[in-house]
VEXDREN-2710 file (C-alpha; in Angstrom, 1 decimal):
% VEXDREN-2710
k/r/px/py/pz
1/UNK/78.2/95.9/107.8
2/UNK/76.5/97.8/104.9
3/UNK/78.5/101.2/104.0
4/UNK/77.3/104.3/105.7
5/UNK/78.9/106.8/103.3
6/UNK/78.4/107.0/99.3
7/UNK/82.4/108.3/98.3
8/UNK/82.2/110.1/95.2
9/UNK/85.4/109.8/93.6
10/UNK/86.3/113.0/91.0
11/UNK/89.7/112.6/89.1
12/UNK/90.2/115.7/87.8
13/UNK/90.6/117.5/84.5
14/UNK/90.4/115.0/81.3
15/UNK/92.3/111.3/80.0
16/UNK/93.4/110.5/76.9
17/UNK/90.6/109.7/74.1
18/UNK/92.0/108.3/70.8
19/UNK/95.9/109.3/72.4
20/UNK/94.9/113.1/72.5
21/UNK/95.1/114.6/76.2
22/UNK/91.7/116.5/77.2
23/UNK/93.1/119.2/79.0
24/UNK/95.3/122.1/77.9
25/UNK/98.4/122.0/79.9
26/UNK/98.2/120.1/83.8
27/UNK/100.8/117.7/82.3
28/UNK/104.7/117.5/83.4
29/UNK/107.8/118.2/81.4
30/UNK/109.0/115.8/79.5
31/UNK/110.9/113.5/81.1
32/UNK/114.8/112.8/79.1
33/UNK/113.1/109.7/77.6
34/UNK/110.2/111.3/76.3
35/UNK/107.9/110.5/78.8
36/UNK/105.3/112.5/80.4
37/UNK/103.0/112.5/82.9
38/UNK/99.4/113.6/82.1
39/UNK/98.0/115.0/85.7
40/UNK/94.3/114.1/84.4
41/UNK/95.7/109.8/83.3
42/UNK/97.6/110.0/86.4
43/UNK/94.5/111.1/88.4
44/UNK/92.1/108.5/86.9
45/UNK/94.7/105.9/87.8
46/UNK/94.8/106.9/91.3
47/UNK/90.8/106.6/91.6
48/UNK/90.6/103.4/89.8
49/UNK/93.0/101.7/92.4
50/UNK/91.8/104.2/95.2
51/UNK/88.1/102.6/94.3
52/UNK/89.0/98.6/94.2
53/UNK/90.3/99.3/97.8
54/UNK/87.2/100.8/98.7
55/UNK/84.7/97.9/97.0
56/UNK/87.6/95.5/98.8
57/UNK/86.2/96.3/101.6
58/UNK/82.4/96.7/101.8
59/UNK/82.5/100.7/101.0
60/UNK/80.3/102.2/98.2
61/UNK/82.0/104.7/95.7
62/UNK/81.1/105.9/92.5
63/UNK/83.5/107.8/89.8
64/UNK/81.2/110.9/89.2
65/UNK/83.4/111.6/85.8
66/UNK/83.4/107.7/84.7
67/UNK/84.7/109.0/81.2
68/UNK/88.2/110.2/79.9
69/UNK/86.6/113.4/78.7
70/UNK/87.0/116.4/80.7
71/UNK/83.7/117.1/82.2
72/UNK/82.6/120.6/83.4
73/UNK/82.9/121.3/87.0
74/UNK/79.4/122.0/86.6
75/UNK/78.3/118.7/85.7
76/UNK/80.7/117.2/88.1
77/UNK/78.7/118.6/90.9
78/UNK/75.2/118.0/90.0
79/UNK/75.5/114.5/89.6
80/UNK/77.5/114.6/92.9
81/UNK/74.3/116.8/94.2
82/UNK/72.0/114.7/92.8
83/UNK/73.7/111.7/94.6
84/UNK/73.6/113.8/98.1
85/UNK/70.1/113.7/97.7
86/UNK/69.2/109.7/98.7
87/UNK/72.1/109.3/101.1
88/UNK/74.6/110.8/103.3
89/UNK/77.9/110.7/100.5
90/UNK/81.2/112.1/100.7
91/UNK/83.0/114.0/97.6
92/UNK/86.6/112.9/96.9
93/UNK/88.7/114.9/94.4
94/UNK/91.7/113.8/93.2
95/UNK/94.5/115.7/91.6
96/UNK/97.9/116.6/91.5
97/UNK/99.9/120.3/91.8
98/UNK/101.7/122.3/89.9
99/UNK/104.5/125.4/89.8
100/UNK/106.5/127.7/87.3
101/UNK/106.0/127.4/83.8
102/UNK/105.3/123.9/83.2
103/UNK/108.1/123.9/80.7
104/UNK/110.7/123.3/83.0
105/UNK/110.8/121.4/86.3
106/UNK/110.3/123.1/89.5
107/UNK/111.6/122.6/93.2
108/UNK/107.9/123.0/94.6
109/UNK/106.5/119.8/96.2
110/UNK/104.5/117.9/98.5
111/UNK/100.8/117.1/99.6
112/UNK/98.2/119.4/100.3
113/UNK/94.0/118.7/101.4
114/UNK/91.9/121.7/100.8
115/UNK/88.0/122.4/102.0
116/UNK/85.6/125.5/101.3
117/UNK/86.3/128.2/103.3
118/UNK/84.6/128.0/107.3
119/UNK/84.2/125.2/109.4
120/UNK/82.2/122.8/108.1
121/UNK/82.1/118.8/108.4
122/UNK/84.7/119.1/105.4
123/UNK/87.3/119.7/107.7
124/UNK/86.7/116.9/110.1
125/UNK/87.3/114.2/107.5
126/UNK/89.9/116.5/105.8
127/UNK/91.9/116.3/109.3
128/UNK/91.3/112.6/109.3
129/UNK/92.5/112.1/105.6
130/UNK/95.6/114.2/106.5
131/UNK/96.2/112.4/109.8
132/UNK/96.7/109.0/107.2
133/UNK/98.8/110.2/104.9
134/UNK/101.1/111.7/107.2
135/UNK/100.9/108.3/109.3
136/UNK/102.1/106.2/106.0
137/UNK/104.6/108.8/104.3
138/UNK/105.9/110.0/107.6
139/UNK/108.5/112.6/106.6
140/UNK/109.4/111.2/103.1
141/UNK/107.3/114.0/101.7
142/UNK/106.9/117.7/102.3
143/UNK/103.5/118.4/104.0
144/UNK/101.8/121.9/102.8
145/UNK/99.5/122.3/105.7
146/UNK/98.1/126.1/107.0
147/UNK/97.0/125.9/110.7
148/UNK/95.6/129.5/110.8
149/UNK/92.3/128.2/112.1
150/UNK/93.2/125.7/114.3
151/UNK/93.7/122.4/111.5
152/UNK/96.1/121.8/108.7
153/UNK/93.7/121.7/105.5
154/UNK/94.0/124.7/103.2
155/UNK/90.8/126.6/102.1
156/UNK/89.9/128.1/99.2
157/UNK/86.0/127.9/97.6
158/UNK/86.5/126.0/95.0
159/UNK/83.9/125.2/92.7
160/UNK/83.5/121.6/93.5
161/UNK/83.9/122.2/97.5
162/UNK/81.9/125.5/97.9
163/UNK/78.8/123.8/96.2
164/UNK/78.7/120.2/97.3
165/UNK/75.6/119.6/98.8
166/UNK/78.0/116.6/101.4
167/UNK/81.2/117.3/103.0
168/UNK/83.8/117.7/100.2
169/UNK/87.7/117.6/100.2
170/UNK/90.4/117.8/97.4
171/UNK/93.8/116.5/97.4
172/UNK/96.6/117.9/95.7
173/UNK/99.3/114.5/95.8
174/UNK/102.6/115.8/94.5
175/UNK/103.4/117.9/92.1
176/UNK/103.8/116.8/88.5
177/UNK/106.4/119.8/87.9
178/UNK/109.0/118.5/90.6
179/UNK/110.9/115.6/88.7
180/UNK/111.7/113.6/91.5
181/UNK/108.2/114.2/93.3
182/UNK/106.9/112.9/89.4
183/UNK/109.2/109.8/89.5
184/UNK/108.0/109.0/93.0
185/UNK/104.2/109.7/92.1
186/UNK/104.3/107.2/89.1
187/UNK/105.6/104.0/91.6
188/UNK/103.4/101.6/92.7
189/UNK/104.6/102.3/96.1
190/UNK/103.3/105.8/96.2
191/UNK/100.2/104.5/94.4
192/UNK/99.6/102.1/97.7
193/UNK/100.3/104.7/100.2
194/UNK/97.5/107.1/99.1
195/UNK/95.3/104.1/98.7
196/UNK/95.9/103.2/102.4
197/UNK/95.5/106.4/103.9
198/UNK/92.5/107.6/102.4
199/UNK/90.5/103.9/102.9
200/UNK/92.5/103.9/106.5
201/UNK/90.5/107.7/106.7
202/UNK/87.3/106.4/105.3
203/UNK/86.8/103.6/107.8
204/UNK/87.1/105.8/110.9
205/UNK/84.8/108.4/109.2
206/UNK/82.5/105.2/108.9
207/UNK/82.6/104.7/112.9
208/UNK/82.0/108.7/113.5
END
């Protein structure tokens, strides 16, 4: 059965070119070792595994940044636009939160899916993406939900959701300035989890 849906994958902010992050700040504290994690790395890893899923099993996706430089929102959605234009496509964006100073850690944490402001077909697959991760993380995570019109996305107009020309959600997956949230992010188990619910979430959208 031929995919339905084009999902437009969007990792946010930049990678690493030549070992020099692309983005000022959206990075953790440094770890006792040294280590860090780079929201930007952390979000292209997420897409690249989120995408082999997806091509595992007959659905089309594209990575609308394919590059580790940090392209301009602007760009981001006119190719996503442009895309919209020859077939019905979804826009996926990727990232991770944030809180304090990003200097030191932070006791802020869990998952958050936001939409453009009103009720739009956004928030039907937002409510179905949500439904998924709850169903595989259960209560191992906080959930940052806001039911003041009747579902449990957050909105905000966004660049990249308020001009999307296709129904368009973001996901916030941790935060990179909770240690033990970053620790948990970084596992392979995690990894799997957000991979399952959001292909879990884009094979009932298929049968909608």
């Amino acid at each position: 059965m031929a995919s339905k849906y084009l999902y437009i994958f969007d990792p946010g902010h930049g990678g690493l070119v030549n070992g020099k992050y692309q983005t000022a700040g959206k990075r953790s504290p440094k770890f006792p070792d040294g280590r860090v994690l780079f929201e930007g790395v952390n979000n292209r890893d997420n897409v690249e595994r989120i995408m082999a899923k997806f091509k595992a099993n007959g659905l089309d996706c594209i990575d609308i940044v394919n590059s580790d430089l940090d392209v301009s929102l602007g760009e981001r959605v006119r190719k996503a636009n442009a895309l919209a234009k020859d077939r019905k496509c979804v826009y996926i964006s990727i990232h991770s939160d944030a809180a304090g100073d990003g200097v030191k850690w932070h006791p802020a944490s869990g998952i958050s899916v936001w939409t453009s402001k009103g009720q739009t077909r956004s928030d039907i697959f937002a409510s179905i993406v949500i439904d998924e991760l709850q169903a595989k993380f259960l209560q191992s995570i906080k959930w940052r939900t806001n039911t003041t019109d009747g579902d449990e996305d957050h909105e905000e107009n966004f660049y990249v959701l308020k001009e999307t020309r296709c129904p368009a959600i973001l996901c916030e997956l941790g935060f990179h300035t909770n240690e033990a949230e970053t620790k948990r992010m970084m596992t392979t188990e995690f990894k799997d989890k957000v991979v399952d619910a959001l292909l879990a979430a884009a094979l009932k959208w298929e049968n909608i």
